[in-house]
N, CA, C and O atoms as CSV, one atom per row, in Angstrom:
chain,resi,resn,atom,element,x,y,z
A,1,UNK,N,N,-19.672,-1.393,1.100
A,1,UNK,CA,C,-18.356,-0.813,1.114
A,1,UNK,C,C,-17.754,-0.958,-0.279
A,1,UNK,O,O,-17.616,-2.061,-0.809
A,2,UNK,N,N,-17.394,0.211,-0.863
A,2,UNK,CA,C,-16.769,-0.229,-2.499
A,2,UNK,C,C,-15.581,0.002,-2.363
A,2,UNK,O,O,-15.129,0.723,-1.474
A,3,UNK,N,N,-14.836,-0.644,-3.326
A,3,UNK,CA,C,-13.121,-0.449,-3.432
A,3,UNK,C,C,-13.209,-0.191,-4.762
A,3,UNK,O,O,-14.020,-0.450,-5.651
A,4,UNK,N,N,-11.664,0.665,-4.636
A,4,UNK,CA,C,-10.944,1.154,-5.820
A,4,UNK,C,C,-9.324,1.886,-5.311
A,4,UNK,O,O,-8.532,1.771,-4.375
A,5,UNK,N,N,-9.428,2.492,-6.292
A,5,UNK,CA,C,-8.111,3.514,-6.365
A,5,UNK,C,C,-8.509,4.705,-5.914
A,5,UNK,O,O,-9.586,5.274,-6.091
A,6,UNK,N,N,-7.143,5.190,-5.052
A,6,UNK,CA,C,-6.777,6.233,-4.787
A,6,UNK,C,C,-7.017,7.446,-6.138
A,6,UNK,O,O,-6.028,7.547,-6.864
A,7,UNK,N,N,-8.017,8.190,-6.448
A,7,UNK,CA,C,-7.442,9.363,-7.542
A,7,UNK,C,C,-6.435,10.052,-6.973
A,7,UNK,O,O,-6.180,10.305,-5.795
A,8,UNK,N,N,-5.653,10.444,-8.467
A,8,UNK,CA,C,-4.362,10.800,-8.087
A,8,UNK,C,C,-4.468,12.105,-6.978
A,8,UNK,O,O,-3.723,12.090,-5.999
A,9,UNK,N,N,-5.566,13.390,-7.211
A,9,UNK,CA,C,-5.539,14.375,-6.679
A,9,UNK,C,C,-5.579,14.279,-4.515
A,9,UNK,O,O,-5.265,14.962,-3.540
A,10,UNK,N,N,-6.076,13.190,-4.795
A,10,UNK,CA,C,-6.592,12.480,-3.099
A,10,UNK,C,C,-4.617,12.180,-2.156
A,10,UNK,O,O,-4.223,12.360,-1.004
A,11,UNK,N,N,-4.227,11.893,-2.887
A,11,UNK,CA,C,-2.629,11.051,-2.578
A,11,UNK,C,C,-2.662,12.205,-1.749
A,11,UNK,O,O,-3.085,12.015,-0.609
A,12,UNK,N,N,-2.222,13.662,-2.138
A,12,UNK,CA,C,-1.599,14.470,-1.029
A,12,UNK,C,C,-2.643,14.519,0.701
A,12,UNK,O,O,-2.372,14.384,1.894
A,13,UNK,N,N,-3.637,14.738,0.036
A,13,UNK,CA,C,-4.509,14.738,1.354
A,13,UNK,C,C,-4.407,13.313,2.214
A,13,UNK,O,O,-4.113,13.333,3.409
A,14,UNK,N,N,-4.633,12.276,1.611
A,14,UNK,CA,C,-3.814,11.196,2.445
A,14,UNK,C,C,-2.355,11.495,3.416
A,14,UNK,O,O,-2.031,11.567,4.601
A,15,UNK,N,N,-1.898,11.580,2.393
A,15,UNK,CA,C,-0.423,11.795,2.801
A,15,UNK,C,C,-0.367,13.278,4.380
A,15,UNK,O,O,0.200,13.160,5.466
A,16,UNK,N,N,-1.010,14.237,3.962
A,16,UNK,CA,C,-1.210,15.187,5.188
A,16,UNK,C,C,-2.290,14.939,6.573
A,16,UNK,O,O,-2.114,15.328,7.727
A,17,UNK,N,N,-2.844,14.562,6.301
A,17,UNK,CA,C,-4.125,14.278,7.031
A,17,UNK,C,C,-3.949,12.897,8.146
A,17,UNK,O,O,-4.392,12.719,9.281
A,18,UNK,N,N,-2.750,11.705,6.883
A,18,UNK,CA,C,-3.180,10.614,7.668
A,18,UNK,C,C,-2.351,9.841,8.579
A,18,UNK,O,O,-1.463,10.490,9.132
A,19,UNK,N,N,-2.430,8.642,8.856
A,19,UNK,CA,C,-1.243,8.563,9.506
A,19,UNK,C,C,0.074,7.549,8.686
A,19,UNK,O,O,0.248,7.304,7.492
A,20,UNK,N,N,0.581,7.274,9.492
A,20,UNK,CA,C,1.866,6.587,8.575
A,20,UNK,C,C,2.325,5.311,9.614
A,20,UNK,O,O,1.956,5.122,10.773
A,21,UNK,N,N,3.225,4.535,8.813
A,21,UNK,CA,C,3.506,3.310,9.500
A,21,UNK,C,C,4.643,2.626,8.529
A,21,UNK,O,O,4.204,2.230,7.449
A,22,UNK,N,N,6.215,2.413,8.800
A,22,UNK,CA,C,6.263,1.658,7.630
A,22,UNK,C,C,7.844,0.509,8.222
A,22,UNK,O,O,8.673,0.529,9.132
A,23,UNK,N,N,7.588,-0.151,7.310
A,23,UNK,CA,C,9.199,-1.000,7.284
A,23,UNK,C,C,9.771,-1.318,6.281
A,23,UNK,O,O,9.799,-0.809,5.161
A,24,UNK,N,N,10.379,-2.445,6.833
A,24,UNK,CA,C,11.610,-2.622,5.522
A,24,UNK,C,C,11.683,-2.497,4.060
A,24,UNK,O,O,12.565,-2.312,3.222
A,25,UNK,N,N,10.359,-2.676,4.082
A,25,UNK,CA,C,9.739,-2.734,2.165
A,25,UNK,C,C,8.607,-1.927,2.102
A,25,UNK,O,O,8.038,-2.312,1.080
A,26,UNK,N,N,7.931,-1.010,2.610
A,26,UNK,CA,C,7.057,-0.639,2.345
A,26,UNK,C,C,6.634,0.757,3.374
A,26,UNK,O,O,6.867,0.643,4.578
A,27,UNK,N,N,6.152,1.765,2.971
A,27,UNK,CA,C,5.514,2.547,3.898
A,27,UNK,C,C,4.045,2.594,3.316
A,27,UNK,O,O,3.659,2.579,2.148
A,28,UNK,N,N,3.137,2.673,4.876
A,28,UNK,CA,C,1.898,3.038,4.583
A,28,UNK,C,C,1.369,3.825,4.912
A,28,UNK,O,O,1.367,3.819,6.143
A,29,UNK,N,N,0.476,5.160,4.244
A,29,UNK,CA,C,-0.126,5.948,4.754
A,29,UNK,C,C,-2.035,5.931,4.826
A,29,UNK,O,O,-2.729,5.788,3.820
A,30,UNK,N,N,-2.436,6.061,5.848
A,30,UNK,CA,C,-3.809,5.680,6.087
A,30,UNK,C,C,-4.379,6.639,6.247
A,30,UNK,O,O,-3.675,7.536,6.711
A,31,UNK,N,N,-5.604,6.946,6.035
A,31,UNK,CA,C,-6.870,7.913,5.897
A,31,UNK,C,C,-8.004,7.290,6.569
A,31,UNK,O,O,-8.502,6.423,5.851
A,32,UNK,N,N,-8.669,7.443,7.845
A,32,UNK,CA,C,-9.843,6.685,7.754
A,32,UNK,C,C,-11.241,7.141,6.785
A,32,UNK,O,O,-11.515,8.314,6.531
A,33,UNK,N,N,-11.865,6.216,6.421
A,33,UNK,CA,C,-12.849,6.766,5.512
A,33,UNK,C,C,-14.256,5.435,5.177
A,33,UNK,O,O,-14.171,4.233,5.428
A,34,UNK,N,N,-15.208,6.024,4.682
A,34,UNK,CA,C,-15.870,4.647,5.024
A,34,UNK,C,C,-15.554,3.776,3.606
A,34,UNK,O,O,-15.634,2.608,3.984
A,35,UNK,N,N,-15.312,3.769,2.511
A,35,UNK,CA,C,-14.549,3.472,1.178
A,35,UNK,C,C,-13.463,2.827,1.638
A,35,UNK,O,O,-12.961,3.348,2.634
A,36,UNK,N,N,-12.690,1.385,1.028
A,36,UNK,CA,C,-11.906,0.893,1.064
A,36,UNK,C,C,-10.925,1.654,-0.410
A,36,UNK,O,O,-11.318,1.286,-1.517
A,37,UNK,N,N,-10.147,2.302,-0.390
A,37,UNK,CA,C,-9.315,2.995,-1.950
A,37,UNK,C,C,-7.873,2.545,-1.500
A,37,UNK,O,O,-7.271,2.691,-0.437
A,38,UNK,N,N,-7.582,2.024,-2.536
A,38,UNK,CA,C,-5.835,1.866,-1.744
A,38,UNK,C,C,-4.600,1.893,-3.678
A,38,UNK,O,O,-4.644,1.232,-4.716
A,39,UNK,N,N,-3.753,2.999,-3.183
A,39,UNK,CA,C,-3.028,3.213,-4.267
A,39,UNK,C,C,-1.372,2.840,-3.818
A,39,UNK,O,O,-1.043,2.859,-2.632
A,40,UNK,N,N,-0.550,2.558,-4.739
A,40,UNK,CA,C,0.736,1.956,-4.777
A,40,UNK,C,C,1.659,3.213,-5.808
A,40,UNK,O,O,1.320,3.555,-6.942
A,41,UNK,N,N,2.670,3.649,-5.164
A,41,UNK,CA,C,3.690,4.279,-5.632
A,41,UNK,C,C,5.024,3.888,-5.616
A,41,UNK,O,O,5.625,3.644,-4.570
A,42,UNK,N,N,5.570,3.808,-6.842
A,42,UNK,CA,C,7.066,3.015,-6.998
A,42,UNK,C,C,7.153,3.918,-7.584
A,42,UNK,O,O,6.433,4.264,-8.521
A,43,UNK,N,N,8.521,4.743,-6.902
A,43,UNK,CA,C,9.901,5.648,-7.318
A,43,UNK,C,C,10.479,4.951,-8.788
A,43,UNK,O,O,10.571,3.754,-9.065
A,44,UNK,N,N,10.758,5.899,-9.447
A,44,UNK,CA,C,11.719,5.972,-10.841
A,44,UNK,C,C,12.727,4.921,-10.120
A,44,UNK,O,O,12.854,3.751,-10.482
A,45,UNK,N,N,13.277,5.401,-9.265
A,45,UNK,CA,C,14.352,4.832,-8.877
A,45,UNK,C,C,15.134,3.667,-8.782
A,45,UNK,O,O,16.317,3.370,-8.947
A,46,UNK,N,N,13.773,2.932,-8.365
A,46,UNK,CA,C,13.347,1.316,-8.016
A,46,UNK,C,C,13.877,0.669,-9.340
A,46,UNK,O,O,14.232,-0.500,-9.189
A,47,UNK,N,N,14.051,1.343,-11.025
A,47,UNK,CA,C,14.112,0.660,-11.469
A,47,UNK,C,C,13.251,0.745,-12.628
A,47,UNK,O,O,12.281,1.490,-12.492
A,48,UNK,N,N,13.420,-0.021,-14.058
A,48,UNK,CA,C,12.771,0.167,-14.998
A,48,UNK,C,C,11.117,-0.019,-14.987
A,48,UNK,O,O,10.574,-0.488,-13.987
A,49,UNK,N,N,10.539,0.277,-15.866
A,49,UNK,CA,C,9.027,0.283,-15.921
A,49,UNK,C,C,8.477,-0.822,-15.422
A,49,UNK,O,O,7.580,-0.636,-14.600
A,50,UNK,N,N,8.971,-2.744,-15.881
A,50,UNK,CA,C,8.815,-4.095,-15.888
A,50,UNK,C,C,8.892,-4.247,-14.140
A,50,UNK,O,O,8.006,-4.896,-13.584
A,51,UNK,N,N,9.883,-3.679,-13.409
A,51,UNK,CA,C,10.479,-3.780,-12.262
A,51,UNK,C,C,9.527,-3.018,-11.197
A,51,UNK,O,O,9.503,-3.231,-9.985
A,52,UNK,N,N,8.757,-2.090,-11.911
A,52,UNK,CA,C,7.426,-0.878,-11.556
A,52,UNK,C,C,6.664,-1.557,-10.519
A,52,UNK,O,O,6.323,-1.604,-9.337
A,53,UNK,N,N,6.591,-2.184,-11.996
A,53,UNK,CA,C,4.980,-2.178,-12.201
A,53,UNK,C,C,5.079,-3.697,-11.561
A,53,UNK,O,O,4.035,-4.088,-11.039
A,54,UNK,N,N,6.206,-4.604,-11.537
A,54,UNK,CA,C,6.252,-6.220,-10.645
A,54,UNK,C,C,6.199,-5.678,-8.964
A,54,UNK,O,O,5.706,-6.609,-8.327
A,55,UNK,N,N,6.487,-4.665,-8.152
A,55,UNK,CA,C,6.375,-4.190,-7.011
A,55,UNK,C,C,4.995,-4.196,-6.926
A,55,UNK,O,O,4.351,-5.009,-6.263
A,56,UNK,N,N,4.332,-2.908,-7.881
A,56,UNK,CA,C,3.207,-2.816,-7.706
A,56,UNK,C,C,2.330,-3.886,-7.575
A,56,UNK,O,O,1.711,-4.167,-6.549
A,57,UNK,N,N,2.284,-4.576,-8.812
A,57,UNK,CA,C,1.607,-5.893,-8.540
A,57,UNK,C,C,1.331,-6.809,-7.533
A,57,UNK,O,O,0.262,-7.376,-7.307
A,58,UNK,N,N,2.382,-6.903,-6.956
A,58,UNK,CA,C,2.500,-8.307,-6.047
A,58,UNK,C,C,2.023,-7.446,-4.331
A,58,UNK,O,O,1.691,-8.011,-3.288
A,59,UNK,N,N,2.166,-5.919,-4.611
A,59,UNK,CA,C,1.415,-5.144,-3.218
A,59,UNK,C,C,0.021,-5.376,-3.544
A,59,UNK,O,O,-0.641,-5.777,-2.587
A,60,UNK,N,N,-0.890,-5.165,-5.143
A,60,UNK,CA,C,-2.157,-4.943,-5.035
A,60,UNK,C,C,-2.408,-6.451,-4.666
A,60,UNK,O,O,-3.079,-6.532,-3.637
A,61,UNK,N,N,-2.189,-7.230,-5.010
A,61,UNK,CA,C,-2.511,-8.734,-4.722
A,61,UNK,C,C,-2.395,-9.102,-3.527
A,61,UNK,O,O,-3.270,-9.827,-3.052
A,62,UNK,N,N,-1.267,-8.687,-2.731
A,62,UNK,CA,C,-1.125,-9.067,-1.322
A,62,UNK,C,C,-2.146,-8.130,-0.625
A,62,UNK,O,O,-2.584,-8.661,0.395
A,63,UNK,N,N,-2.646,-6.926,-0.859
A,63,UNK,CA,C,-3.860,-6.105,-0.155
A,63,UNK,C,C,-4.840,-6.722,-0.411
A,63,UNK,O,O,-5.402,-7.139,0.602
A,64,UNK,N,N,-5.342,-6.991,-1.393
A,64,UNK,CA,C,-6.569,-7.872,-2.022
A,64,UNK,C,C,-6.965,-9.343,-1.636
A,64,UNK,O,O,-8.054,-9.883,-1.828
A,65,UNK,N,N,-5.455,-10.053,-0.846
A,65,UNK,CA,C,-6.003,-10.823,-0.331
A,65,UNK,C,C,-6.727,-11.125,1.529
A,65,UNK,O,O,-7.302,-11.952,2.237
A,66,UNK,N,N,-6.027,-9.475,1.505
A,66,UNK,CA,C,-6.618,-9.317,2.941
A,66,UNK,C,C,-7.943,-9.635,3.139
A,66,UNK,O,O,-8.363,-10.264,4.111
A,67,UNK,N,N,-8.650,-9.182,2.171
A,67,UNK,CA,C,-10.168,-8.992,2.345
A,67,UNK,C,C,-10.573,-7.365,2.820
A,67,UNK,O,O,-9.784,-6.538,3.279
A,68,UNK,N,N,-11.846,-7.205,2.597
A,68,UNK,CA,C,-12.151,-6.437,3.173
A,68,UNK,C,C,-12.566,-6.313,5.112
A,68,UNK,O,O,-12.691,-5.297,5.795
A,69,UNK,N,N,-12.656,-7.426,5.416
A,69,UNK,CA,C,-12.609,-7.465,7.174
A,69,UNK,C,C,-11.358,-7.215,7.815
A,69,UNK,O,O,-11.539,-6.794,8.957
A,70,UNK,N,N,-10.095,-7.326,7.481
A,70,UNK,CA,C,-9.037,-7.016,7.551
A,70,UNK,C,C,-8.692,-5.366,7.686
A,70,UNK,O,O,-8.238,-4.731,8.638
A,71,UNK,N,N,-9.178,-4.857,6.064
A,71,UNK,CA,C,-9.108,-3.743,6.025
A,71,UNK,C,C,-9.495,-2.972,6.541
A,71,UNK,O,O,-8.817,-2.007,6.894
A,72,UNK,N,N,-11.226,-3.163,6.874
A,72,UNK,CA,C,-12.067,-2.303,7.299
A,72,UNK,C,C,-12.428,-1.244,6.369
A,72,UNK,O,O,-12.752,-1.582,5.231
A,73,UNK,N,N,-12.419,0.152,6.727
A,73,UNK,CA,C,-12.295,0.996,5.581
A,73,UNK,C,C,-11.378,2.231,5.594
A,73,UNK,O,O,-10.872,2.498,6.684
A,74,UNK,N,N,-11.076,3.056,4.507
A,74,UNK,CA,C,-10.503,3.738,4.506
A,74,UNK,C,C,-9.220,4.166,3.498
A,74,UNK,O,O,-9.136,3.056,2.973
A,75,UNK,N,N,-8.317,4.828,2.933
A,75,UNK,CA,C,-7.783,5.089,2.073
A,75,UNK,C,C,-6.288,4.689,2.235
A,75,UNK,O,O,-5.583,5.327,3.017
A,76,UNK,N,N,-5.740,3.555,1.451
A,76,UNK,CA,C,-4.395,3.424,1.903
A,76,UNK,C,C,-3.583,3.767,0.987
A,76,UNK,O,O,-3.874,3.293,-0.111
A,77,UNK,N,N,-2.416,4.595,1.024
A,77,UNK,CA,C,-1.161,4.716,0.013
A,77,UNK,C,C,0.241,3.966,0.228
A,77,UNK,O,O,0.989,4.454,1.076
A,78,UNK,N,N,0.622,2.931,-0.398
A,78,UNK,CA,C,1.855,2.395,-0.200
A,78,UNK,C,C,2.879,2.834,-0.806
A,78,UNK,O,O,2.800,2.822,-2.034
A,79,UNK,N,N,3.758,3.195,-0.378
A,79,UNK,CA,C,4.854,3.608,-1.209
A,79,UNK,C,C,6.154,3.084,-1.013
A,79,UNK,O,O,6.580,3.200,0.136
A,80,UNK,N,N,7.032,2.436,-1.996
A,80,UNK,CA,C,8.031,1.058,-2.015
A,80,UNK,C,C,8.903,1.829,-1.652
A,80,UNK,O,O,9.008,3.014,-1.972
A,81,UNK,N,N,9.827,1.004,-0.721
A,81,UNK,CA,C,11.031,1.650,-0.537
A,81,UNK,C,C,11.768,0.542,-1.728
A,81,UNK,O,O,11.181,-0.127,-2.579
A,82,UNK,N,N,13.601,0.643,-1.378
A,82,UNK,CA,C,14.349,0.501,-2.213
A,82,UNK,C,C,14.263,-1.425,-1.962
A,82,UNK,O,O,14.291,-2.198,-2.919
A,83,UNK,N,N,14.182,-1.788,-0.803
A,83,UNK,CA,C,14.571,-2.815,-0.649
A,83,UNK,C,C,13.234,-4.161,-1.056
A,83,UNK,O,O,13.498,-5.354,-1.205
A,84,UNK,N,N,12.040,-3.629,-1.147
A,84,UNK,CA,C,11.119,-4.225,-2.089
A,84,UNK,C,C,11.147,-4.727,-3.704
A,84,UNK,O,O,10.192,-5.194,-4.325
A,85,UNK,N,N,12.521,-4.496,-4.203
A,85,UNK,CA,C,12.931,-4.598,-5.740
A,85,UNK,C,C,13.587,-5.807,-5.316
A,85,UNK,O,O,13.448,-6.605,-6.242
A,86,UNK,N,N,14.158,-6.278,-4.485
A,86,UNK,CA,C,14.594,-7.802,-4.316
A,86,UNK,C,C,14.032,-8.929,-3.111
A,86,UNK,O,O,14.525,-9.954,-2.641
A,87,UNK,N,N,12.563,-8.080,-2.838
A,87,UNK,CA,C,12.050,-9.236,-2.122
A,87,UNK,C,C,11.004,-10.086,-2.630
A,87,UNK,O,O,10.336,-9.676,-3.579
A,88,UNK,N,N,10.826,-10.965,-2.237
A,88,UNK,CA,C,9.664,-11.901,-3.020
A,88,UNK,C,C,8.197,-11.567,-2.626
A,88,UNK,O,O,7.730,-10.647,-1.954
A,89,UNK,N,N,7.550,-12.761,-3.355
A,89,UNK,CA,C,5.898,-12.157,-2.859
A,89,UNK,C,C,5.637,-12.571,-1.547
A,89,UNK,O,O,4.665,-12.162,-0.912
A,90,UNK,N,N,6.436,-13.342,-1.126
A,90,UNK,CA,C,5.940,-13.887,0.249
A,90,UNK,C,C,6.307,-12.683,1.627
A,90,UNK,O,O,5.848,-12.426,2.740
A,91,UNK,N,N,7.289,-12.247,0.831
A,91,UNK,CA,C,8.267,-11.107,1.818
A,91,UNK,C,C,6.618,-9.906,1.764
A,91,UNK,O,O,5.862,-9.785,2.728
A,92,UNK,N,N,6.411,-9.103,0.263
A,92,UNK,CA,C,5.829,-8.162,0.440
A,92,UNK,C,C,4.331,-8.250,1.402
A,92,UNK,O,O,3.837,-7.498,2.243
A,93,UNK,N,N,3.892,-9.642,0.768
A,93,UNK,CA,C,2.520,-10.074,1.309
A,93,UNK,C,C,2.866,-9.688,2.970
A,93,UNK,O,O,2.361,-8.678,3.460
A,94,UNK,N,N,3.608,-10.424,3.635
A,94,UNK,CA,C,4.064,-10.472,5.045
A,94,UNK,C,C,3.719,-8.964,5.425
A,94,UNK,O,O,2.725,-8.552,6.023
A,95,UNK,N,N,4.709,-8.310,4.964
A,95,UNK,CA,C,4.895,-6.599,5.214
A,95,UNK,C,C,3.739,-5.696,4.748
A,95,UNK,O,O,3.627,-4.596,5.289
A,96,UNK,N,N,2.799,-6.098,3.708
A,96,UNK,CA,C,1.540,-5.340,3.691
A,96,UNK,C,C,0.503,-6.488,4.960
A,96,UNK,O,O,-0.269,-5.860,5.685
A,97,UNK,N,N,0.529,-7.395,5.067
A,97,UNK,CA,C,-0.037,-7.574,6.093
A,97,UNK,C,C,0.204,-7.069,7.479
A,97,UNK,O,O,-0.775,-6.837,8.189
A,98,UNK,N,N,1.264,-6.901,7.876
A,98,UNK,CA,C,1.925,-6.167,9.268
A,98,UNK,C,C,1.414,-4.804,9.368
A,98,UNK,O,O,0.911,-4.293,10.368
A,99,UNK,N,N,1.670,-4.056,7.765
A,99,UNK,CA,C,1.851,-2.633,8.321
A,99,UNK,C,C,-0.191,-2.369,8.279
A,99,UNK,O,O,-0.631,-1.386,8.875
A,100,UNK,N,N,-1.072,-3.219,7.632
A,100,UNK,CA,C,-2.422,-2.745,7.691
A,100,UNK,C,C,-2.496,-3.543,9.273
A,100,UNK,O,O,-3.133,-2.842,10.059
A,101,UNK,N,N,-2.109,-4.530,9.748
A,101,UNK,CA,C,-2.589,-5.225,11.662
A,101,UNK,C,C,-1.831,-3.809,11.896
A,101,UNK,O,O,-2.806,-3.204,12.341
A,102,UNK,N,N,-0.894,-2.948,11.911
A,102,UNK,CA,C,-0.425,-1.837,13.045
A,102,UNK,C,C,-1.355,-0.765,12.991
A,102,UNK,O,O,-1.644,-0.152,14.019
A,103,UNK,N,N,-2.055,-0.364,11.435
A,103,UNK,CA,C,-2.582,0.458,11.454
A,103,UNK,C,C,-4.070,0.154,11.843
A,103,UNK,O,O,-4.566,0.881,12.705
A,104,UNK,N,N,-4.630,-0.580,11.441
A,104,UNK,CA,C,-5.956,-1.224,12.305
A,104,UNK,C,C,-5.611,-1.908,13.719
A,104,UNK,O,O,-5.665,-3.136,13.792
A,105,UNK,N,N,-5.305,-1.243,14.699
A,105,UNK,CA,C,-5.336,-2.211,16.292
A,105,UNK,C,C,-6.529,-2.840,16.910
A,105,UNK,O,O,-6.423,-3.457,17.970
């Protein structure tokens, strides 16, 4: 099973195709597939570049520590809502763990 990133051209077909799941900090959209790919999107909005790219981070790390048995396989897109710019790592870890247990039952 290999991991990586989402290419950018793949995001929409995720996004149409797959399903969705999200809460307070995070939405996820899932693709099943036999490839583990999982990409992170933070809105302009959220905040300067430093503020980005600290969301992003602390999602790829909290996915990464799932493992791959957790994951299983397949293509995930996270995309931050507003209220992920003031939660901690313990908060995001929590909430990428929840929303991949809803989407794997």
């Amino acid at each position: 099973m290999s991991r990586g990133r989402i290419p950018a051209p793949s995001y929409s077909k995720v996004y149409k195709q797959g399903r969705s799941v999200a809460n307070r900090y995070l939405v996820l959209y899932f693709l099943s597939d036999d490839a583990v790919k999982m990409g992170v999107s933070v809105s302009a909005r959220l905040g300067k570049a430093t503020q980005r790219n600290k969301i992003r981070r602390r999602v790829k790390e909290a996915f990464r520590h799932l493992g791959p048995s957790a994951t299983g396989g397949g293509q995930f897109a996270f995309i931050a809502r507003k209220k992920a710019r003031e939660a901690t790592y313990e908060e995001i870890e929590k909430a990428v763990r929840d929303l991949v247990r809803r989407m794997n039952p």
